[in-house]
C-alpha positions as semicolon CSV with decimal commas, in nm:
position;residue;x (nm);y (nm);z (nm)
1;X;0,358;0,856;-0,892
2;X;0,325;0,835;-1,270
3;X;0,636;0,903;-1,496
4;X;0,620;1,207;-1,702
5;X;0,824;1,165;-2,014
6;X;0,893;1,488;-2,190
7;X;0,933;1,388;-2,481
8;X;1,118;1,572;-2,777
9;X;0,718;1,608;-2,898
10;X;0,609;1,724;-2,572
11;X;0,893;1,960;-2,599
12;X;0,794;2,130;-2,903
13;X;0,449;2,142;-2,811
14;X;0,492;2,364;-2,508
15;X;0,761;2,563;-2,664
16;X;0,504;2,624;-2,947
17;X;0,240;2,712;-2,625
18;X;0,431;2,972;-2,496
19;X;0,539;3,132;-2,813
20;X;0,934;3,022;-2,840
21;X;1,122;2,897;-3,129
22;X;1,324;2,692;-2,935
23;X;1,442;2,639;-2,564
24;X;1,758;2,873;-2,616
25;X;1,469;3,121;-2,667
26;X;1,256;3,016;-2,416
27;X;1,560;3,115;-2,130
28;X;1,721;3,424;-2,324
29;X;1,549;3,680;-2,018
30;X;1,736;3,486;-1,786
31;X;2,118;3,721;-1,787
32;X;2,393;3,453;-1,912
33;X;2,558;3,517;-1,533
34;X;2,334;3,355;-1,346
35;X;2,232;3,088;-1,611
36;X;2,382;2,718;-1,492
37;X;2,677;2,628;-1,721
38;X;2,693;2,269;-1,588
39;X;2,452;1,928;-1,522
40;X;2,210;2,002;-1,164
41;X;2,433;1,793;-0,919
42;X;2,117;1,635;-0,771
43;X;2,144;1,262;-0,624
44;X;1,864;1,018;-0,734
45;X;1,598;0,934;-0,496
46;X;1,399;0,640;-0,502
47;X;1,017;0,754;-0,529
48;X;0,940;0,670;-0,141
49;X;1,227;0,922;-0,064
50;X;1,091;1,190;-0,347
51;X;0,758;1,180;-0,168
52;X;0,916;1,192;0,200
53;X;1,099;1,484;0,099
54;X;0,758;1,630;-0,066
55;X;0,561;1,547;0,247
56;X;0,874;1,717;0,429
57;X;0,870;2,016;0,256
58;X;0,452;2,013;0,282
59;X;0,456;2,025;0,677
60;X;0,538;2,387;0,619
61;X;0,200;2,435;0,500
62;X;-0,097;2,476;0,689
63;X;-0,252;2,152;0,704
64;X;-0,661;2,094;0,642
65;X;-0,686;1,713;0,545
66;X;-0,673;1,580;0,843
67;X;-0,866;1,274;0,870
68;X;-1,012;1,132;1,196
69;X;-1,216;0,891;1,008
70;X;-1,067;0,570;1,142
71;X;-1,220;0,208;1,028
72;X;-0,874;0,174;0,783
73;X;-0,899;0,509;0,619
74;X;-0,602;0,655;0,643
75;X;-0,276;0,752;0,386
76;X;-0,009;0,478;0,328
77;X;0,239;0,460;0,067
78;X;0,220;0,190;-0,267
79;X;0,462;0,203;-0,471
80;X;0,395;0,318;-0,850
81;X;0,510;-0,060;-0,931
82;X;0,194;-0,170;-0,776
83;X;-0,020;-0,023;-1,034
84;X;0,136;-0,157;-1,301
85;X;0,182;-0,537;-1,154
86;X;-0,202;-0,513;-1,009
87;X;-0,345;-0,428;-1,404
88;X;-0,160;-0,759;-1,533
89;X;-0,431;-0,993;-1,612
90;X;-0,284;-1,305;-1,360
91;X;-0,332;-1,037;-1,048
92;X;-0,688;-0,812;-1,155
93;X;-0,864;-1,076;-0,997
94;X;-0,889;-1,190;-0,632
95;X;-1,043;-1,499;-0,704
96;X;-0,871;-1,820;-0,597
97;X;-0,814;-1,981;-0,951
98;X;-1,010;-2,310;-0,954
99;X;-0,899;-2,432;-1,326
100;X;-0,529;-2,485;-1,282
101;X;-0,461;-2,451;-1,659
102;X;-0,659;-2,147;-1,679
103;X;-0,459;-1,948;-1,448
104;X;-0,116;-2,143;-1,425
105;X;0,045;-1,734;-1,434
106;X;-0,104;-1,695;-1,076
107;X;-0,074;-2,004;-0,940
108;X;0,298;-1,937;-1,029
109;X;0,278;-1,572;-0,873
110;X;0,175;-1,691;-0,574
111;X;0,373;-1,968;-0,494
112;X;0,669;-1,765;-0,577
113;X;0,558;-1,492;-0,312
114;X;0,489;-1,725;-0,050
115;X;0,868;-1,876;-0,124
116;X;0,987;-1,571;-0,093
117;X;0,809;-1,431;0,224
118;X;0,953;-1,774;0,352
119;X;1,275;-1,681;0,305
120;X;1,245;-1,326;0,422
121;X;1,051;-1,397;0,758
122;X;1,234;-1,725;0,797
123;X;0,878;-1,866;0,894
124;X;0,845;-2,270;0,761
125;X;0,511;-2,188;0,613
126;X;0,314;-1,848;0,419
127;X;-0,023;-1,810;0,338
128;X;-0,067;-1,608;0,005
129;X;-0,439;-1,727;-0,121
130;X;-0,680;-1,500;0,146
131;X;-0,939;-1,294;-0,107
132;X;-0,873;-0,959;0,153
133;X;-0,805;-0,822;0,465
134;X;-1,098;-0,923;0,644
135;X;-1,130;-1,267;0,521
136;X;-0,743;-1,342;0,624
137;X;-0,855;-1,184;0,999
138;X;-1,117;-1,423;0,970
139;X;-0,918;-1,714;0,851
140;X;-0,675;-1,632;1,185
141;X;-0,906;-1,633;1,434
142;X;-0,981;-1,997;1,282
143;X;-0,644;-2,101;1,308
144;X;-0,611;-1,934;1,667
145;X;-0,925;-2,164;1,819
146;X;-0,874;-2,485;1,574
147;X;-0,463;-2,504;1,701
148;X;-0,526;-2,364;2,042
149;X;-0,877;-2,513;2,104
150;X;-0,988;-2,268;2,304
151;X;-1,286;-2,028;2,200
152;X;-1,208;-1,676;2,320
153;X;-1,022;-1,467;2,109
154;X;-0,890;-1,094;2,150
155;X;-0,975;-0,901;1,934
156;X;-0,833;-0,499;1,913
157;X;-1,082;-0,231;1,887
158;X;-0,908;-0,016;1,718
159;X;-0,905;-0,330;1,421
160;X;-1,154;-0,217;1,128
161;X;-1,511;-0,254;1,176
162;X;-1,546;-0,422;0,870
163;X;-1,299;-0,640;0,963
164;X;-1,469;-0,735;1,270
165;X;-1,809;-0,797;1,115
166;X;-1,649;-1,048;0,832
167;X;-1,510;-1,231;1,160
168;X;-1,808;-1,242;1,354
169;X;-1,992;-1,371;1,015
170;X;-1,718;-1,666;0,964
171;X;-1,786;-1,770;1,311
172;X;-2,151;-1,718;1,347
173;X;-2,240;-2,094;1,383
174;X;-1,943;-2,183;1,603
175;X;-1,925;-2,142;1,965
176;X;-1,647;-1,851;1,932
177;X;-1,655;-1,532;2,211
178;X;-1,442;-1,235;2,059
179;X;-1,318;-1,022;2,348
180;X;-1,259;-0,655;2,251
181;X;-0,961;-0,498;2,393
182;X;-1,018;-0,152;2,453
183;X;-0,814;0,160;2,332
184;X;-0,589;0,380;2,499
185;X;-0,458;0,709;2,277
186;X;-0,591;0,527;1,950
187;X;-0,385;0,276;2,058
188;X;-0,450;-0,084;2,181
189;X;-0,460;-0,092;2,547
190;X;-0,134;-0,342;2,638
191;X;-0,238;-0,313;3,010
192;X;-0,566;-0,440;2,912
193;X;-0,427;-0,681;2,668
194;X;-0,207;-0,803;2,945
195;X;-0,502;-0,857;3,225
């Protein structure tokens, strides 16, 4: 959500729009009665609650965006932060840095995040360096048959297609057998999962 700043320019420009000297002007239909004669007592909301409360009062509507299309499309919230932090030149590319004094800012980033995830999860170990989604599903299944050494893995089918092609390409050449577990609802199946 980008931050409009109504500026003391911006302010003057629309005044000028609609034909009004000044703002006093601009409200002088409104009768001084019903006119508010102290600060809006409205509490702050952080912008995940502003757009809950938006999506809350959009229910009421009709809805026609519906979307069925599945394969990771689907709405999710990012924070406006993300924009900003993704557009700094350490993070606009997903390429593992190879020259260490090239790219010491994400280096730095990202052993900082996987600290941190450390510390939240309280796992001994994160993993912040996979290029995407699929490549990290990939990267799993890897870790599933090296540590386990078995080679059948379960795989959801409700987990992206793309996602499922990047795996079966990583594993191409090894002797791996990736065992779909059906749907139920658009859900995973647990009584499958659990046969």
């Amino acid at each position: 959500m980008s931050f409009i700043p109504n500026t003391d320019d911006d302010r003057r420009r629309m005044l000028e729009a609609v034909g009004a000297a000044s703002f006093d002007e601009l409200i002088s239909v409104i009768p001084e009665e019903l006119r508010l004669k102290r600060p809006l007592d409205i509490e702050g909301l952080s912008e995940m609650e502003v757009l809950a409360e938006i999506r809350r009062l959009a229910e009421k509507n009709h809805r026609v965006d519906a979307c069925f299309a599945g394969g990771g499309v689907y709405d999710h919230f990012v924070p406006a932060a993300v924009q900003a932090i993704i557009s700094r030149p350490e993070f606009l590319t997903a390429y593992t840095p190879y020259q260490p004094e090239v790219a010491q800012g994400t280096l730095q980033v990202t052993y900082e995040y996987q600290t941190h995830i450390c510390r939240l999860t309280g796992m001994d170990v994160a993993n912040a360096s996979m290029y995407d989604g699929a490549s990290a599903a990939a990267e799993a299944v890897a870790l599933a048959v090296n540590v386990t050494r078995r080679n059948r893995v379960l795989v959801a089918e409700a987990l992206n297609p793309m996602f499922r092609n990047v795996i079966k390409t990583y594993h191409s050449g090894r002797d791996v057998e990736l065992v779909s577990i059906p749907m139920q609802n658009g859900l995973t199946d647990l009584s499958q999962l659990e046969s």
